[in-house]
Short mmCIF file of the C-alpha atoms (twelve columns), coordinates in Angstrom:
data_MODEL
# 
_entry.id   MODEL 
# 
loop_
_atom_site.group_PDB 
_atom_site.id 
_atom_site.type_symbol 
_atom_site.label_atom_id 
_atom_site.label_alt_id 
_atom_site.label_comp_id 
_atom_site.label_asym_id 
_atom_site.label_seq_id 
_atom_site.Cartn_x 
_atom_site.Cartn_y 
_atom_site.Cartn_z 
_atom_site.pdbx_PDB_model_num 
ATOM 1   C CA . UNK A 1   -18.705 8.532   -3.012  1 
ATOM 2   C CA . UNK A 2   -17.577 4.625   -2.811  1 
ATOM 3   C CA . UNK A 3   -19.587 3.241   1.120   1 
ATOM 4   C CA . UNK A 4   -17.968 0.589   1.462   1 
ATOM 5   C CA . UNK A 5   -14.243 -0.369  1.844   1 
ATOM 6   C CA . UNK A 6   -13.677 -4.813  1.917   1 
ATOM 7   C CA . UNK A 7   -10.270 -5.455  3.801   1 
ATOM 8   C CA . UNK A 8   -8.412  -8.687  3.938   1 
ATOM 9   C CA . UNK A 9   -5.760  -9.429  6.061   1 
ATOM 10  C CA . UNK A 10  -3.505  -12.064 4.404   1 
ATOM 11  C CA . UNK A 11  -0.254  -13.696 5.085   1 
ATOM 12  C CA . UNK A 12  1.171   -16.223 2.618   1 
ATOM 13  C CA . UNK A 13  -2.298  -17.022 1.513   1 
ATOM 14  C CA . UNK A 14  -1.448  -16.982 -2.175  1 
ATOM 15  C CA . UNK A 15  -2.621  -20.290 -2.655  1 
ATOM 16  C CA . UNK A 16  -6.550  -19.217 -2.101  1 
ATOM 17  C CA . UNK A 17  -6.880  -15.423 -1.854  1 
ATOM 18  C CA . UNK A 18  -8.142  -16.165 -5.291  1 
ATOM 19  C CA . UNK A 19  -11.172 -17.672 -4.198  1 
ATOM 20  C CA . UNK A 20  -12.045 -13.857 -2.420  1 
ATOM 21  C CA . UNK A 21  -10.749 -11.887 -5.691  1 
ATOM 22  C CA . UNK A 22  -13.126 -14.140 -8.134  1 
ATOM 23  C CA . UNK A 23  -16.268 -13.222 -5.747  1 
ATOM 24  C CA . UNK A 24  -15.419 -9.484  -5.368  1 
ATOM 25  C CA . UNK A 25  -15.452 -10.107 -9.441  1 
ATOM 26  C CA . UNK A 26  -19.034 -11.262 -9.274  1 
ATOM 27  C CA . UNK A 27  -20.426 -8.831  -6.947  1 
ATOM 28  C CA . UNK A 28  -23.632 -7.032  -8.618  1 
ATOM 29  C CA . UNK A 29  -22.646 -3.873  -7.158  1 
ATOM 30  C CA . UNK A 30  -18.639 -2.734  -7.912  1 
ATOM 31  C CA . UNK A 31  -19.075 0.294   -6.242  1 
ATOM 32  C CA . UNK A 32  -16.655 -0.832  -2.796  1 
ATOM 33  C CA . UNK A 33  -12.919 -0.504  -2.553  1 
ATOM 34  C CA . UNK A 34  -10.613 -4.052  -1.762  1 
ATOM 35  C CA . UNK A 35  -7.988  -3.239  0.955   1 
ATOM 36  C CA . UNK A 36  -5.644  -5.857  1.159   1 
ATOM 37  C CA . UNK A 37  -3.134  -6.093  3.767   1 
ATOM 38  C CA . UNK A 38  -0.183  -8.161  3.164   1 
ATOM 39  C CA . UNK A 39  1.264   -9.197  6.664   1 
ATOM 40  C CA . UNK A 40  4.751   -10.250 5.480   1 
ATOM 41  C CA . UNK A 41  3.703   -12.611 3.038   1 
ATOM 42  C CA . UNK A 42  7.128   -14.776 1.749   1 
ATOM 43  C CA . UNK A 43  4.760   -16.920 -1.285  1 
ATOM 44  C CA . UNK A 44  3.827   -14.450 -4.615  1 
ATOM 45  C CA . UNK A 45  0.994   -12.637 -3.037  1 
ATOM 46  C CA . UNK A 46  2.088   -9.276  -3.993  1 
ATOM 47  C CA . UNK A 47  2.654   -10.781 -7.844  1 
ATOM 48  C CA . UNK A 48  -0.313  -11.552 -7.951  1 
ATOM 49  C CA . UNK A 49  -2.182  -8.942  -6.463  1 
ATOM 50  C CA . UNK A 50  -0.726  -6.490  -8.856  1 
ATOM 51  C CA . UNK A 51  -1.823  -8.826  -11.515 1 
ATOM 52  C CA . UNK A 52  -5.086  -8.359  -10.243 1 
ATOM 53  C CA . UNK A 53  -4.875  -4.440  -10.133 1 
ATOM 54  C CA . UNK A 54  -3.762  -4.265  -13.450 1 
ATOM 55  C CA . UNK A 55  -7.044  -6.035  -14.805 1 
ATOM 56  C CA . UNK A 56  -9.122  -2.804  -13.864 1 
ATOM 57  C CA . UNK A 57  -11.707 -5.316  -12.581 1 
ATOM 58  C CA . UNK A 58  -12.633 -3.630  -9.178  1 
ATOM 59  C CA . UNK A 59  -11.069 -1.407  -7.229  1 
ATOM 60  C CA . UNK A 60  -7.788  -2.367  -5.778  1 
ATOM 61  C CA . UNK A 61  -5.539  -0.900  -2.995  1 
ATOM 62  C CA . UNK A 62  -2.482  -3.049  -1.593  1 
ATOM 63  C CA . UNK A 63  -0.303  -2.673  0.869   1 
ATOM 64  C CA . UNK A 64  2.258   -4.624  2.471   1 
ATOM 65  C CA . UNK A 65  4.192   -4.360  5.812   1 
ATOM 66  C CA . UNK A 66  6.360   -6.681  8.063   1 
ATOM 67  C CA . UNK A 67  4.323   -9.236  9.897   1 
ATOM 68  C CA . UNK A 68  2.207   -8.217  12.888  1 
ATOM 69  C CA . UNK A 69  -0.328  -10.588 13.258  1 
ATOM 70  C CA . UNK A 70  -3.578  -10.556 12.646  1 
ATOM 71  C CA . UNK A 71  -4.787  -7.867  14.697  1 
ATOM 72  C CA . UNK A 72  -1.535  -5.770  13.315  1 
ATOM 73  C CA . UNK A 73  -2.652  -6.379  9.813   1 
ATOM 74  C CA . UNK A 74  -6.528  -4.905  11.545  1 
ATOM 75  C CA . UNK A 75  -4.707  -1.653  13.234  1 
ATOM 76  C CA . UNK A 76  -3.214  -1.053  9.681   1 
ATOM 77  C CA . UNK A 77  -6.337  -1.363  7.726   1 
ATOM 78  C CA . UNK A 78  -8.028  1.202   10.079  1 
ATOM 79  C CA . UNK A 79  -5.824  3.489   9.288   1 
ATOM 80  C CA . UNK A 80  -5.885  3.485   5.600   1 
ATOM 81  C CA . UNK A 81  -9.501  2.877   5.175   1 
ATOM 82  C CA . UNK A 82  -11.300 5.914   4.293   1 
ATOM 83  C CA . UNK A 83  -14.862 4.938   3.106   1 
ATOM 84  C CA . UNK A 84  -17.965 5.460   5.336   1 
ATOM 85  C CA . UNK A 85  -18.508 1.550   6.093   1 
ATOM 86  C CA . UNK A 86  -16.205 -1.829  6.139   1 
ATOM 87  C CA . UNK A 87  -15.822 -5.530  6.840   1 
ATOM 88  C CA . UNK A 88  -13.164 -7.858  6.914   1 
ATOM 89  C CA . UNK A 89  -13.381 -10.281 4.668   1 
ATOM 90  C CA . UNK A 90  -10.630 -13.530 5.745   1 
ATOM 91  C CA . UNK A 91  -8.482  -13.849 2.831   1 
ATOM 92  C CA . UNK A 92  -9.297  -17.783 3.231   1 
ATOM 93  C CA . UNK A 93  -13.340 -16.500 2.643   1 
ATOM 94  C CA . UNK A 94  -15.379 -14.905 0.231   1 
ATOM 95  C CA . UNK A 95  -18.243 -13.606 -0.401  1 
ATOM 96  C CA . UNK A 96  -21.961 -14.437 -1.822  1 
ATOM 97  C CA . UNK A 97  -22.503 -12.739 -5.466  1 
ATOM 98  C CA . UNK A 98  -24.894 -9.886  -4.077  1 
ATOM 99  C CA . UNK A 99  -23.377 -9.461  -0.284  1 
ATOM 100 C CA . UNK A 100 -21.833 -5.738  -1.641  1 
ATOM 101 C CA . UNK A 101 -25.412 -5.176  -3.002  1 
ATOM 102 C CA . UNK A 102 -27.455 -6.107  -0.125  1 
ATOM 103 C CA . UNK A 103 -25.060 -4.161  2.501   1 
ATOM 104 C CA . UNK A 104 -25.303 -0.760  0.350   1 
ATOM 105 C CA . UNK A 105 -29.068 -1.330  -0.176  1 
ATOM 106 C CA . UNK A 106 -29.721 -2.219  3.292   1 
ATOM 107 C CA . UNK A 107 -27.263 0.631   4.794   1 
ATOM 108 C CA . UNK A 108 -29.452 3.335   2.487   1 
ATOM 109 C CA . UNK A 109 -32.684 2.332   4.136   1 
ATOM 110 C CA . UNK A 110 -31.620 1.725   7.963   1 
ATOM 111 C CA . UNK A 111 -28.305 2.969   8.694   1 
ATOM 112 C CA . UNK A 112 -27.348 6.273   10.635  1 
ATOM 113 C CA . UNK A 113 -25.024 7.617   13.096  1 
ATOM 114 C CA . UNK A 114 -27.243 6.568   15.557  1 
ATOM 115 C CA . UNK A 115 -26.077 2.790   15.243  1 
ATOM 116 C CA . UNK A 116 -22.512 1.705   15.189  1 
ATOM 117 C CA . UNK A 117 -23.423 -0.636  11.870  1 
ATOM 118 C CA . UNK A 118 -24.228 -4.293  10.394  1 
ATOM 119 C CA . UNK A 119 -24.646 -7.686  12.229  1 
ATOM 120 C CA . UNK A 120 -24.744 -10.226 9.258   1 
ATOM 121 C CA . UNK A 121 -24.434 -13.868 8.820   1 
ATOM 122 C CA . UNK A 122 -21.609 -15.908 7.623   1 
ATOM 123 C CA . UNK A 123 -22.736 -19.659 6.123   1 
ATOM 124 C CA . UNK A 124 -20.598 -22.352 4.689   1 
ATOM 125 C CA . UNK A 125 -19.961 -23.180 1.040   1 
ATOM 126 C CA . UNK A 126 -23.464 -25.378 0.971   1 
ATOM 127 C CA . UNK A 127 -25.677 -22.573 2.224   1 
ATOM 128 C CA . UNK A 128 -25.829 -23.879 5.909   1 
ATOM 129 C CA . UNK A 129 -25.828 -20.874 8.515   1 
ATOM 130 C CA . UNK A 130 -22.616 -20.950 10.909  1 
ATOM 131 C CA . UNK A 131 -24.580 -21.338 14.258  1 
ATOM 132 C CA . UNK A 132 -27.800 -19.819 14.507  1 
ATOM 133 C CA . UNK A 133 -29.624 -17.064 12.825  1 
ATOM 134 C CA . UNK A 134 -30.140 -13.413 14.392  1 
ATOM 135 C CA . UNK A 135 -33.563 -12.717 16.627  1 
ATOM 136 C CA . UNK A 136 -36.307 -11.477 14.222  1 
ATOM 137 C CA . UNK A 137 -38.449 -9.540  17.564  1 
ATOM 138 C CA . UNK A 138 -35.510 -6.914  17.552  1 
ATOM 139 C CA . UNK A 139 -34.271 -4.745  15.460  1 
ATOM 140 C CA . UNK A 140 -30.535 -3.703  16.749  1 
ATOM 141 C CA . UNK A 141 -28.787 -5.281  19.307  1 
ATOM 142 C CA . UNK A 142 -25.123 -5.187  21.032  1 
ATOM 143 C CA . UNK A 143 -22.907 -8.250  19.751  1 
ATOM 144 C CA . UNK A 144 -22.319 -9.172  23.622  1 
ATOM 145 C CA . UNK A 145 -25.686 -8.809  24.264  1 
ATOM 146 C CA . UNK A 146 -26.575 -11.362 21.066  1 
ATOM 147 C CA . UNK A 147 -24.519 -13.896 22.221  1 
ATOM 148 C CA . UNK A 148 -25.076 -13.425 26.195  1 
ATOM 149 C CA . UNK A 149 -29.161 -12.290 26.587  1 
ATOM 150 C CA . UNK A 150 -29.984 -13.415 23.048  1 
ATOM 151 C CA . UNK A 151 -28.153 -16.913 22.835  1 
ATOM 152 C CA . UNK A 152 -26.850 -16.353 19.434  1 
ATOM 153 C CA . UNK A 153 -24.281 -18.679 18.527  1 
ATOM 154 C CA . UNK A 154 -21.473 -18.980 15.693  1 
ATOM 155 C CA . UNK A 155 -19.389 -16.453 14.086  1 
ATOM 156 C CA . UNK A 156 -21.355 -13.669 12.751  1 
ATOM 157 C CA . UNK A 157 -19.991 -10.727 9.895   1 
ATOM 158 C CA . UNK A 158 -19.622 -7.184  11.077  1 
ATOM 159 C CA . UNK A 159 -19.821 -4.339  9.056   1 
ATOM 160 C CA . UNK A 160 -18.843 -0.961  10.601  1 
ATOM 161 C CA . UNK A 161 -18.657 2.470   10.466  1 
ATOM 162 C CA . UNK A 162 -15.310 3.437   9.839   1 
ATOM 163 C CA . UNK A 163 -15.121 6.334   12.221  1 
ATOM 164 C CA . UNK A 164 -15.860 3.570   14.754  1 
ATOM 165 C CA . UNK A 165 -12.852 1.434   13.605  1 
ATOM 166 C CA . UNK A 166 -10.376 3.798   14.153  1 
ATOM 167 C CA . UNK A 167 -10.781 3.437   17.690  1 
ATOM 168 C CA . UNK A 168 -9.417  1.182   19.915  1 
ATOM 169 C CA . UNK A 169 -6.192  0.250   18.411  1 
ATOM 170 C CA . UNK A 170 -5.503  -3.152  19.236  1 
ATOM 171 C CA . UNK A 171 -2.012  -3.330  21.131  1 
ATOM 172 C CA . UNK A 172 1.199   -5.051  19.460  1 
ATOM 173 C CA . UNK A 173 3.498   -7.143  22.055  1 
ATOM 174 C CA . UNK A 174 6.867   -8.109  20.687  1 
ATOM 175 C CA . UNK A 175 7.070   -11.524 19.482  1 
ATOM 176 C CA . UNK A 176 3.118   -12.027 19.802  1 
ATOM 177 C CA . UNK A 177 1.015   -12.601 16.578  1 
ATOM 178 C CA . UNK A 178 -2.891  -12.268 17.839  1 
ATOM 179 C CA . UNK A 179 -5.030  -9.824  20.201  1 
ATOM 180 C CA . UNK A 180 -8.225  -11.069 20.189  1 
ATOM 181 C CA . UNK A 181 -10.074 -9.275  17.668  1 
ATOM 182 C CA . UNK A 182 -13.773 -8.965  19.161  1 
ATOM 183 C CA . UNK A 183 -11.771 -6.354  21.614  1 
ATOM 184 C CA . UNK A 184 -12.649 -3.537  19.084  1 
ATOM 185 C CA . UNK A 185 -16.191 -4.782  19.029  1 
ATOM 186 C CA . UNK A 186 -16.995 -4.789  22.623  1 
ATOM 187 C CA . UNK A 187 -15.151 -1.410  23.040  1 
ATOM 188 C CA . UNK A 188 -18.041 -0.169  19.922  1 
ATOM 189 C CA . UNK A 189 -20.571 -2.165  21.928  1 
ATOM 190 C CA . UNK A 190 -20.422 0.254   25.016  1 
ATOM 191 C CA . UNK A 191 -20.910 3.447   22.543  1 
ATOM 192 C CA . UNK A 192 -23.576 1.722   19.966  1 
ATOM 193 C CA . UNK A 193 -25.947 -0.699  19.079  1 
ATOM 194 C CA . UNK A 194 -25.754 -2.413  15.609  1 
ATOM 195 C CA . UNK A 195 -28.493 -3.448  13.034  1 
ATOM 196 C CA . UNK A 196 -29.430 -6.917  12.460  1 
ATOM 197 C CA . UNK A 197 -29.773 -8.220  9.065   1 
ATOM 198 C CA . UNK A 198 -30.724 -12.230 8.309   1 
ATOM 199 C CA . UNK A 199 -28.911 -12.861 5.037   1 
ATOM 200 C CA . UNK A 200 -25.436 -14.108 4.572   1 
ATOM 201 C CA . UNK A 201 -22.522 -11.296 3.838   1 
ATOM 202 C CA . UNK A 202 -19.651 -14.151 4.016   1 
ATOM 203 C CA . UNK A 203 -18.726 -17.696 3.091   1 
ATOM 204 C CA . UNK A 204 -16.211 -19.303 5.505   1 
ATOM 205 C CA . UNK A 205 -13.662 -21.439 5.264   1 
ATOM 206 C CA . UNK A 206 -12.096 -22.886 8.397   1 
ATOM 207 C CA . UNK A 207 -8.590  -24.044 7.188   1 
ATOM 208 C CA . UNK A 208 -5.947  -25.713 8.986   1 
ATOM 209 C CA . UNK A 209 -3.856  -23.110 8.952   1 
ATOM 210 C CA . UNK A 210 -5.994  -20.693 10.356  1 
ATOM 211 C CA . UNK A 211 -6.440  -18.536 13.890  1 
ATOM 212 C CA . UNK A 212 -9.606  -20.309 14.393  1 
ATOM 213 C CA . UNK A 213 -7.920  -23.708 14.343  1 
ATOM 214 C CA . UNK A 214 -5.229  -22.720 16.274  1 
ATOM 215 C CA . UNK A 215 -6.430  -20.555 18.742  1 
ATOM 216 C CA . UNK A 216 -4.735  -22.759 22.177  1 
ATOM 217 C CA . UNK A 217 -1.283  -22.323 20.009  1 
ATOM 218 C CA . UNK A 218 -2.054  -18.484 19.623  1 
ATOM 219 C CA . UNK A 219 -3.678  -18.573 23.524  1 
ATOM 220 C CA . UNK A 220 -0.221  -19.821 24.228  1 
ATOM 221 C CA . UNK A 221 2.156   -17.706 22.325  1 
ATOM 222 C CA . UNK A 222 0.508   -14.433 22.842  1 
ATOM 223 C CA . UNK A 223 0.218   -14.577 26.106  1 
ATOM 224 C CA . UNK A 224 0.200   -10.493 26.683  1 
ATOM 225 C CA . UNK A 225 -2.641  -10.075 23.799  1 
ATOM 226 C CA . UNK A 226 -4.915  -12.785 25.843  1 
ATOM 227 C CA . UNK A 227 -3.826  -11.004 29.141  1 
ATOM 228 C CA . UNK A 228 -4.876  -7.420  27.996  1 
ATOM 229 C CA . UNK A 229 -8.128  -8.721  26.589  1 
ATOM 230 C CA . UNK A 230 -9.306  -10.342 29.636  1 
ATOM 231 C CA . UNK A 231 -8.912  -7.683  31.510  1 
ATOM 232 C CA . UNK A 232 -10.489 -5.263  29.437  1 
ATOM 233 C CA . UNK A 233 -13.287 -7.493  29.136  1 
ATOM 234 C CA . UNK A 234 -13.374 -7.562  33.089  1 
ATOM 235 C CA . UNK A 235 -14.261 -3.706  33.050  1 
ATOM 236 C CA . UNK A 236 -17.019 -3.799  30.543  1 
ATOM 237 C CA . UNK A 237 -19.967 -2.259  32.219  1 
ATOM 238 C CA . UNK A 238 -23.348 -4.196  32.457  1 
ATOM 239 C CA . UNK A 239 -21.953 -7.300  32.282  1 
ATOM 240 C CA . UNK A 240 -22.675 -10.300 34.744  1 
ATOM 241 C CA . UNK A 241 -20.709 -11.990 37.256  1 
ATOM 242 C CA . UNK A 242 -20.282 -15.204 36.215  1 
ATOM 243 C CA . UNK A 243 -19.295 -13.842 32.834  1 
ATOM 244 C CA . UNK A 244 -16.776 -11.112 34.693  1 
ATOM 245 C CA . UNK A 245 -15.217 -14.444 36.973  1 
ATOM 246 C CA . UNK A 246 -14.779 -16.382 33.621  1 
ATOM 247 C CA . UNK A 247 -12.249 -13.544 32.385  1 
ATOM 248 C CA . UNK A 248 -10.731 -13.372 35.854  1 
ATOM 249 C CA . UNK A 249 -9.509  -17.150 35.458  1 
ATOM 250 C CA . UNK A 250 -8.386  -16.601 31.829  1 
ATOM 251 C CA . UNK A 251 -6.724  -13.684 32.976  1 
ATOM 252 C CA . UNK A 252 -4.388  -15.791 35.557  1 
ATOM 253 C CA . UNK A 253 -3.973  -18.075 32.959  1 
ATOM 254 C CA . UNK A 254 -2.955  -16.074 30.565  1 
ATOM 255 C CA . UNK A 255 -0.466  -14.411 33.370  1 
ATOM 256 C CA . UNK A 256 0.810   -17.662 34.076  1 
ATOM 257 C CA . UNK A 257 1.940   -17.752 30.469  1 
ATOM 258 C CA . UNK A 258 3.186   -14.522 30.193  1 
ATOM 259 C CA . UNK A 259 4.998   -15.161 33.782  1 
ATOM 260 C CA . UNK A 260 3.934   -11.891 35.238  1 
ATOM 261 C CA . UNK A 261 4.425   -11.828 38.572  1 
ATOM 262 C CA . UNK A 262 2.274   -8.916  39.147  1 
ATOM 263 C CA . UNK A 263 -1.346  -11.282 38.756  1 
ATOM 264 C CA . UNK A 264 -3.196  -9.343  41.971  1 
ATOM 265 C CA . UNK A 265 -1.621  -5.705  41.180  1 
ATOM 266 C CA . UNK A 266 -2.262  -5.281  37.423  1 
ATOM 267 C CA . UNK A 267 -6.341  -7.127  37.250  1 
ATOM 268 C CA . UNK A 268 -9.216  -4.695  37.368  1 
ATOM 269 C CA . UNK A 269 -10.996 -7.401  39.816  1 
ATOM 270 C CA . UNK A 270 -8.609  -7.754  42.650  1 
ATOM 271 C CA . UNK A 271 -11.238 -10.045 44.656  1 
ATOM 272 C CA . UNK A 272 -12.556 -11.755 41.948  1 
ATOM 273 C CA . UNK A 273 -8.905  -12.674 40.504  1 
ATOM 274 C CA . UNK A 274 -8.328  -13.869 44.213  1 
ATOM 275 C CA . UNK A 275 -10.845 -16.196 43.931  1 
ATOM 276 C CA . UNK A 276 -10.211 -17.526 39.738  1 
ATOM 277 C CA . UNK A 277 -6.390  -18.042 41.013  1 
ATOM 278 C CA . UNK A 278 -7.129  -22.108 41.565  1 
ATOM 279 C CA . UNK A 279 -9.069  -22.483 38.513  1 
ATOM 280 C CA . UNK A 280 -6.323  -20.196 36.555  1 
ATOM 281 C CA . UNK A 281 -3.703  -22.450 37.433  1 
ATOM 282 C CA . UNK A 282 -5.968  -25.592 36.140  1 
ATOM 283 C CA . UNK A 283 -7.159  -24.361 33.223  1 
ATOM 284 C CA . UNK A 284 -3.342  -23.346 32.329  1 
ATOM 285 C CA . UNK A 285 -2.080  -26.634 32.791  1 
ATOM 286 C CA . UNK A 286 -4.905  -28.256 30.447  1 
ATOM 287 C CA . UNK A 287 -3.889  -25.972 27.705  1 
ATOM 288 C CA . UNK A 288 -0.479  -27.081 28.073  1 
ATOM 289 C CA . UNK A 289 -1.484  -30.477 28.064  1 
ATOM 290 C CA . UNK A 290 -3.344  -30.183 24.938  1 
ATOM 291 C CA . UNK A 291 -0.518  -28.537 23.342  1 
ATOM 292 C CA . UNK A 292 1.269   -31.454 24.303  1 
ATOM 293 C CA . UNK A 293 -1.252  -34.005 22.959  1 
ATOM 294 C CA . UNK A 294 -0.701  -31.782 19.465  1 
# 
């Protein structure tokens, strides 16, 4: 049976998508499915998708549905994924020649429903790691603890178990095109640890056009996605202050965007909301100035 299912979310991405379909080509090991969700994509994505199926190359599944967002495009792929493992692979990435290979090989060895999957490394086109490496004294770790007790730094790739996935559907707000996606992963974070492996699963490309790039005009425009997330990242358990009062002032941010009126009512951290209101309020008007200076 086929382990591992690589989804793509894509939305008028026609232009490069065929950067990811030429490495899925080269992998050493074809045994994984390609998901590819087409977010209301207005370019020739579908044409040439279908192209792409009818070549017989790899395995190819397609689907298309009005736009959502990214996170809609996520909630989607969840559903229709049905293989034991699966990563998200940005449909302005790819990935290295052997990544399929190393993931199956690595899964056979160390993976079990004891863990909740793979922490791998994404690297630019040259080879360079994206931030640091992962901590060689351990062998599975939390991605909040990684990045908070660890210091881990840059975006790393996560490959789960699909039962795992499934969970946590990421809300869609009308009009609102981005939940932050590491929601899922801190909600899997409180159930499981995940193994670390030191070898590059994805090559990045940060385009211009990309969530990455414009996260303050996402921050903005989605302001009940950013809202929801900070406060479900208030409630995580065994989590520090400081990190807790940092979501508290995104939170009123965010609320200030979304003009709730409701700020002290709806937060998990009455107190601690009481106290971020001030520094809310600032860092709300400095994203509106930067939007400005855009």
């Amino acid at each position: 049976m086929t382990l591992l299912t690589v989804f793509t979310p894509t939305y008028n991405r026609a232009y490069i998508l065929h950067q990811c379909y030429e490495s899925l080509k080269r992998q050493t090991n074809k045994d994984f499915v390609w998901l590819v969700i087409d977010d209301g994509s207005s370019d020739n994505t579908e044409e040439m998708v279908r192209s792409w199926i009818s070549e017989n190359v790899i395995s190819i599944q397609y689907y298309r549905q009005e736009n959502q967002g990214m996170h809609g495009a996520h909630n989607t792929a969840y559903t229709l994924i049905n293989t034991e493992l699966n990563v998200c692979i940005d449909s302005d990435d790819y990935m290295p020649d052997d990544a399929v290979e190393k993931i199956a090989s690595f899964w056979k060895e160390y993976g079990s429903e004891n863990v909740g999957g793979i922490i791998g490394l994404d690297c630019y086109s040259d080879g360079r790691i994206i931030g640091t490496e992962l901590p060689m004294n351990i062998v599975t770790s939390t991605l909040f603890n990684l990045y908070h007790k660890h210091g881990v730094k840059g975006d790393k790739k996560l490959v789960y178990r699909t039962e795992l996935t499934k969970k946590f559907p990421y809300p869609v707000y009308p009009n609102e095109k981005l939940v932050p996606l590491s929601y899922k992963y801190y909600m899997i974070d409180q159930e499981y640890e995940m193994l670390l492996m030191n070898d590059p699963l994805c090559i990045v490309e940060y385009l211009p056009d990309g969530s990455s790039m414009n996260i303050l005009k996402h921050y903005k425009n989605s302001p009940n996605g950013f809202r929801f997330y900070r406060m479900e990242m208030m409630k995580l358990s065994n989590t520090p202050l400081q990190f807790k009062f940092k979501q508290a002032i995104h939170y009123v941010s965010c609320s200030l965007f979304a003009e709730s009126k409701d700020i002290l009512n709806q937060t998990p951290h009455k107190l601690l909301t009481l106290v971020a209101i001030p520094f809310g309020i600032l860092l709300n008007r400095y994203i509106l100035g930067k939007m400005v200076e855009k």
